[in-house]
C-alpha positions as CSV (number, residue, x, y, z in Angstrom):
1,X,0.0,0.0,0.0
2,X,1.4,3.3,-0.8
3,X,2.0,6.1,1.4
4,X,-1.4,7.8,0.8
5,X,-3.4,4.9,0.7
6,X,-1.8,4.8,4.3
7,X,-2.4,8.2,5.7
8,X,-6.3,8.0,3.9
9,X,-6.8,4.4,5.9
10,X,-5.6,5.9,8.9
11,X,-7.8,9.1,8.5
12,X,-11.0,7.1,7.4
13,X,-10.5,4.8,10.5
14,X,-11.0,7.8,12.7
15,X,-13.5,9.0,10.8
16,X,-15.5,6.1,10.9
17,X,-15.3,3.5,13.3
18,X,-16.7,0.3,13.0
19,X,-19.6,0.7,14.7
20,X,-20.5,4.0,12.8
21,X,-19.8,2.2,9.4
22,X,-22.2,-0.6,10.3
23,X,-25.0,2.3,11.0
24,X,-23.8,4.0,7.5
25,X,-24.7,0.4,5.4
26,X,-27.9,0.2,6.5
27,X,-28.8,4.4,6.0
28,X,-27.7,3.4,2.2
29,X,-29.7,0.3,2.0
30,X,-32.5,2.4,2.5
31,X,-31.3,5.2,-0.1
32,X,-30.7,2.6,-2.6
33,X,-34.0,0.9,-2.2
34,X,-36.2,3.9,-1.7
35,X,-34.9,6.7,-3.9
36,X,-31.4,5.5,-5.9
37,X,-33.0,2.6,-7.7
38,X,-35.7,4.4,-9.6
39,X,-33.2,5.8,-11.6
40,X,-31.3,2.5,-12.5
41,X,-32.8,-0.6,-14.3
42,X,-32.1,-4.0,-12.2
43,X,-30.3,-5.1,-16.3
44,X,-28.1,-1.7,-16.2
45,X,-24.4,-2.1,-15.8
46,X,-23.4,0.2,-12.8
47,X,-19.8,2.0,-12.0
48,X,-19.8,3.3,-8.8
49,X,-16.4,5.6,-9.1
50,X,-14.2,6.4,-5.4
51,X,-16.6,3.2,-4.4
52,X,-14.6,3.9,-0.8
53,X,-17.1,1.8,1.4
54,X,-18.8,0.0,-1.6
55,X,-22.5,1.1,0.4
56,X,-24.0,2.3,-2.9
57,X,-22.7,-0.3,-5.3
58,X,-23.4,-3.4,-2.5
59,X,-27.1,-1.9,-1.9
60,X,-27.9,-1.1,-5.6
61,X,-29.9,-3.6,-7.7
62,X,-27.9,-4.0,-11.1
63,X,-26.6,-6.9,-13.4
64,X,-23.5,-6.1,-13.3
65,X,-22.1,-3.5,-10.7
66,X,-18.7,-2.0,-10.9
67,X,-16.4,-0.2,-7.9
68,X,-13.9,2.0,-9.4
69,X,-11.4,2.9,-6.8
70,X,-7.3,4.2,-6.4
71,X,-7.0,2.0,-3.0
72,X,-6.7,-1.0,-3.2
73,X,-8.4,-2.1,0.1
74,X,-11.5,-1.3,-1.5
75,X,-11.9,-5.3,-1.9
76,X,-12.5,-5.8,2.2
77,X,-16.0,-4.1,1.6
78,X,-17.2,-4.6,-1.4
79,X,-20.1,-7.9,-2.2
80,X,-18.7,-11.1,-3.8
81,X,-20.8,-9.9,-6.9
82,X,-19.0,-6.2,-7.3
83,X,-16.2,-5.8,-9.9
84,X,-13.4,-4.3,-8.5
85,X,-10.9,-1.8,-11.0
86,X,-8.4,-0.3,-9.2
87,X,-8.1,2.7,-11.2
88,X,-7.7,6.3,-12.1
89,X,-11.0,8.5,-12.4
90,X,-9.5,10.1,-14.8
91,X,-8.6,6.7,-16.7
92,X,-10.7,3.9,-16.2
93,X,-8.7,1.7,-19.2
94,X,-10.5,-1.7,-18.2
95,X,-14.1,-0.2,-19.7
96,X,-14.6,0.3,-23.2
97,X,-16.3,3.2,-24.5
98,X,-19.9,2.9,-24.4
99,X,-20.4,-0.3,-22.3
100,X,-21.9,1.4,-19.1
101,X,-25.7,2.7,-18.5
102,X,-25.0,4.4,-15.0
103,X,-22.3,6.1,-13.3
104,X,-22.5,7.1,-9.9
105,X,-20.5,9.4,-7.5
106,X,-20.8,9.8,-4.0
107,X,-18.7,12.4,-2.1
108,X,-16.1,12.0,-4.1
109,X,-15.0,14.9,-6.1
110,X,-14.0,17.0,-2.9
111,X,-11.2,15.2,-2.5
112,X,-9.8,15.8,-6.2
113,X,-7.4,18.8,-5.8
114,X,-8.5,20.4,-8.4
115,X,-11.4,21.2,-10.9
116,X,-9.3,20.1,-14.3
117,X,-9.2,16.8,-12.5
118,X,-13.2,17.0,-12.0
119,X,-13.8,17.8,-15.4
120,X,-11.7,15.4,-16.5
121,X,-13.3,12.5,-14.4
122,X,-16.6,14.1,-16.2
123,X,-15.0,13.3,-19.5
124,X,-14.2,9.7,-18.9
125,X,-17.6,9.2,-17.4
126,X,-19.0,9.9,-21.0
127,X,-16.9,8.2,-22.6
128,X,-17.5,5.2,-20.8
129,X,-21.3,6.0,-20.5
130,X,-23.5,4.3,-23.1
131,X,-25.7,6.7,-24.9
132,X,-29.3,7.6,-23.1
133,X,-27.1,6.5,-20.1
134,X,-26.7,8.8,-16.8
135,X,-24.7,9.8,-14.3
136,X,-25.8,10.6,-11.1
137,X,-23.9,12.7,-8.4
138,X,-24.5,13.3,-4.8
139,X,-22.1,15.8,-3.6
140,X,-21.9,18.3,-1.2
141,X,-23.0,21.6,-1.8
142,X,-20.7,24.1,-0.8
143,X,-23.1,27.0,-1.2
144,X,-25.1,25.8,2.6
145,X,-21.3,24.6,3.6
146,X,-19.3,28.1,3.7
147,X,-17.2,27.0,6.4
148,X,-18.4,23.4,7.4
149,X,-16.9,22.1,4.1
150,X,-13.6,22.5,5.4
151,X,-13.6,20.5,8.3
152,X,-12.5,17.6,6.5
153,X,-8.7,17.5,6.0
154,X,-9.1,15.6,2.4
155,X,-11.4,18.2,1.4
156,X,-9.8,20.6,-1.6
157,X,-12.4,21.5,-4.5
158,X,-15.4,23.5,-3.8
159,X,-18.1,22.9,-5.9
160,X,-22.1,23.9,-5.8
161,X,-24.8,22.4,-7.6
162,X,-24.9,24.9,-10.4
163,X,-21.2,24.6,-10.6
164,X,-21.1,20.8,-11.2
165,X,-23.6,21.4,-13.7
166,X,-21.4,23.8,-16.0
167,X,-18.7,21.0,-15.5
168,X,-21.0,18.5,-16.7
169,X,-22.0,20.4,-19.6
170,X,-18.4,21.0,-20.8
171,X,-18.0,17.5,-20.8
172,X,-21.2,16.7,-23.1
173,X,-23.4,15.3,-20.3
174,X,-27.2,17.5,-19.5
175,X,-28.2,17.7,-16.3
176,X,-32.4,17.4,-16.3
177,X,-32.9,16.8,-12.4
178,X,-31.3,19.0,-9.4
179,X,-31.5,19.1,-6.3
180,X,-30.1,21.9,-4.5
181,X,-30.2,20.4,-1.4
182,X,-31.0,16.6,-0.9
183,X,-29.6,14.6,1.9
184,X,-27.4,16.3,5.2
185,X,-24.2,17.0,5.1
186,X,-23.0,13.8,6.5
187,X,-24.3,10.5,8.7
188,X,-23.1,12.4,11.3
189,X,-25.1,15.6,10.8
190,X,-28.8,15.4,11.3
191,X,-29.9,13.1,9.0
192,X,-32.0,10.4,10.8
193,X,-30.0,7.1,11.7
194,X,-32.8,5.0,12.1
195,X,-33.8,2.7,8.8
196,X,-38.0,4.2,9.1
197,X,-36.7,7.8,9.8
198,X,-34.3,7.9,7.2
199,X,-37.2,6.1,4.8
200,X,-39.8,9.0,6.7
201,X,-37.2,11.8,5.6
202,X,-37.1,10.6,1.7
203,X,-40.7,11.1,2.2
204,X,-40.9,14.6,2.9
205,X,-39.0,17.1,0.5
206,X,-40.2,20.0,2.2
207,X,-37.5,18.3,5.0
208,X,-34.9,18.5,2.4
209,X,-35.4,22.4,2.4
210,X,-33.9,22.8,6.2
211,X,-31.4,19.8,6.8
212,X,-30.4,18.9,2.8
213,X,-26.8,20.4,2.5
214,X,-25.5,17.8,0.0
215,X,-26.8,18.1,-3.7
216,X,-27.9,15.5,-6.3
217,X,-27.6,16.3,-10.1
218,X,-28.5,13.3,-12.8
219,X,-27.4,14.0,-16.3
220,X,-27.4,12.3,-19.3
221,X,-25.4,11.7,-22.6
222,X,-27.7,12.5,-25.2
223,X,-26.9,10.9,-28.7
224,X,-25.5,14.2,-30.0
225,X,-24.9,17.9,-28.4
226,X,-28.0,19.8,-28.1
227,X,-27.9,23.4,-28.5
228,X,-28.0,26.3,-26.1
229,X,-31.3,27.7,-26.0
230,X,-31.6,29.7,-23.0
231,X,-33.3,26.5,-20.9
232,X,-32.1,25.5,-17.7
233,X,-32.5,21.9,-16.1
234,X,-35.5,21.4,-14.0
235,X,-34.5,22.3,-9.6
236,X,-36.0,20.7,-7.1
């Protein structure tokens, strides 16, 4: 394991403790079930990219689901039926162009240092991405996070919902479906821990106005570029 594979094992074992990534498993089991999985058909091929913790691919219903992740260790968490690529976001050379219908990122591009490397990791996502297929994005949302966004040590690119849809556009991808603010910050903001209350809180969007401090963008690839007519994708 290399040096920052070390320091990043030794900061996410701080983070979260055993006993809090037990807790975190089950929040996404709901999230998969009861909001992720409308937007993915159980015959889709899945890439969950900076998989970390595997809780969105594990939870997800897909044929054939795939964790993209640098570290190595990603293996110790991820299902028996979960692809592992260790890989590059910005060069995932083991997936051909056009083969996937959904990539997914969650909390991930924070920790890129900067925004070329986000746009790049846009690019490879349509290249990879099938065409009609999407990618869906829960990050958080810097605009409600002024100064809480920093208090993560691995945190170094700033980016707000509107922001990461500009990026997404200058990769080819259109955003139709925002949400400003979606879930809480993290598991161990607000958001509800047990499995009914976090079920109860995907419920109520009006919720989402007060404690949502992450934001969710889907786009698509659309079979060729559509021009710029003034329209802006649909907010939540």
């Amino acid at each position: 394991m290399t040096n920052d594979a070390t320091e990043l094992e030794k900061l996410y074992n701080q983070r979260f403790p055993k006993a809090e990534l037990a807790q975190k498993q089950l929040i996404w089991e709901v999230l998969c079930k009861h909001f992720f999985q409308r937007y993915i058909d159980p015959s889709a091929t899945v890439v969950d990219i900076g998989a970390g913790y595997c809780e969105f691919i594990n939870n997800i219903c897909a044929e054939r689901k795939i964790a993209v992740d640098l570290n190595p260790d990603v293996r110790r968490f991820a299902d028996p039926t979960v692809q592992i690529i260790n890989a590059s976001c910005t060069e995932i050379s083991q997936l051909g162009s056009a083969s996937v219908d959904v990539v997914f990122m969650s909390n991930f591009l924070e920790h890129l240092p900067t925004k070329q490397l986000v746009l790049d990791t846009f690019r490879e996502a349509y290249r990879i991405l099938k065409t009609g297929g999407k990618i869906i994005i829960l990050q958080p949302n810097i605009r409600f996070l002024p100064g809480e966004y920093w208090d993560f040590f691995d945190h170094h690119t700033p980016l707000t919902d509107q922001s990461l849809v500009e990026g997404l556009h200058l990769a080819g991808l259109e955003a139709d479906t925002i949400y400003p603010r979606f879930l809480p910050y993290t598991t161990k903001s607000r958001l509800p821990k047990a499995a009914w209350l976090v079920r109860l809180y995907l419920l109520v969007p009006f919720a989402w106005r007060f404690l949502g401090k992450q934001a969710l963008v889907v786009a698509v690839k659309r079979e060729r570029p559509t021009s710029d007519n003034g329209l802006r994708p649909e907010l939540h």
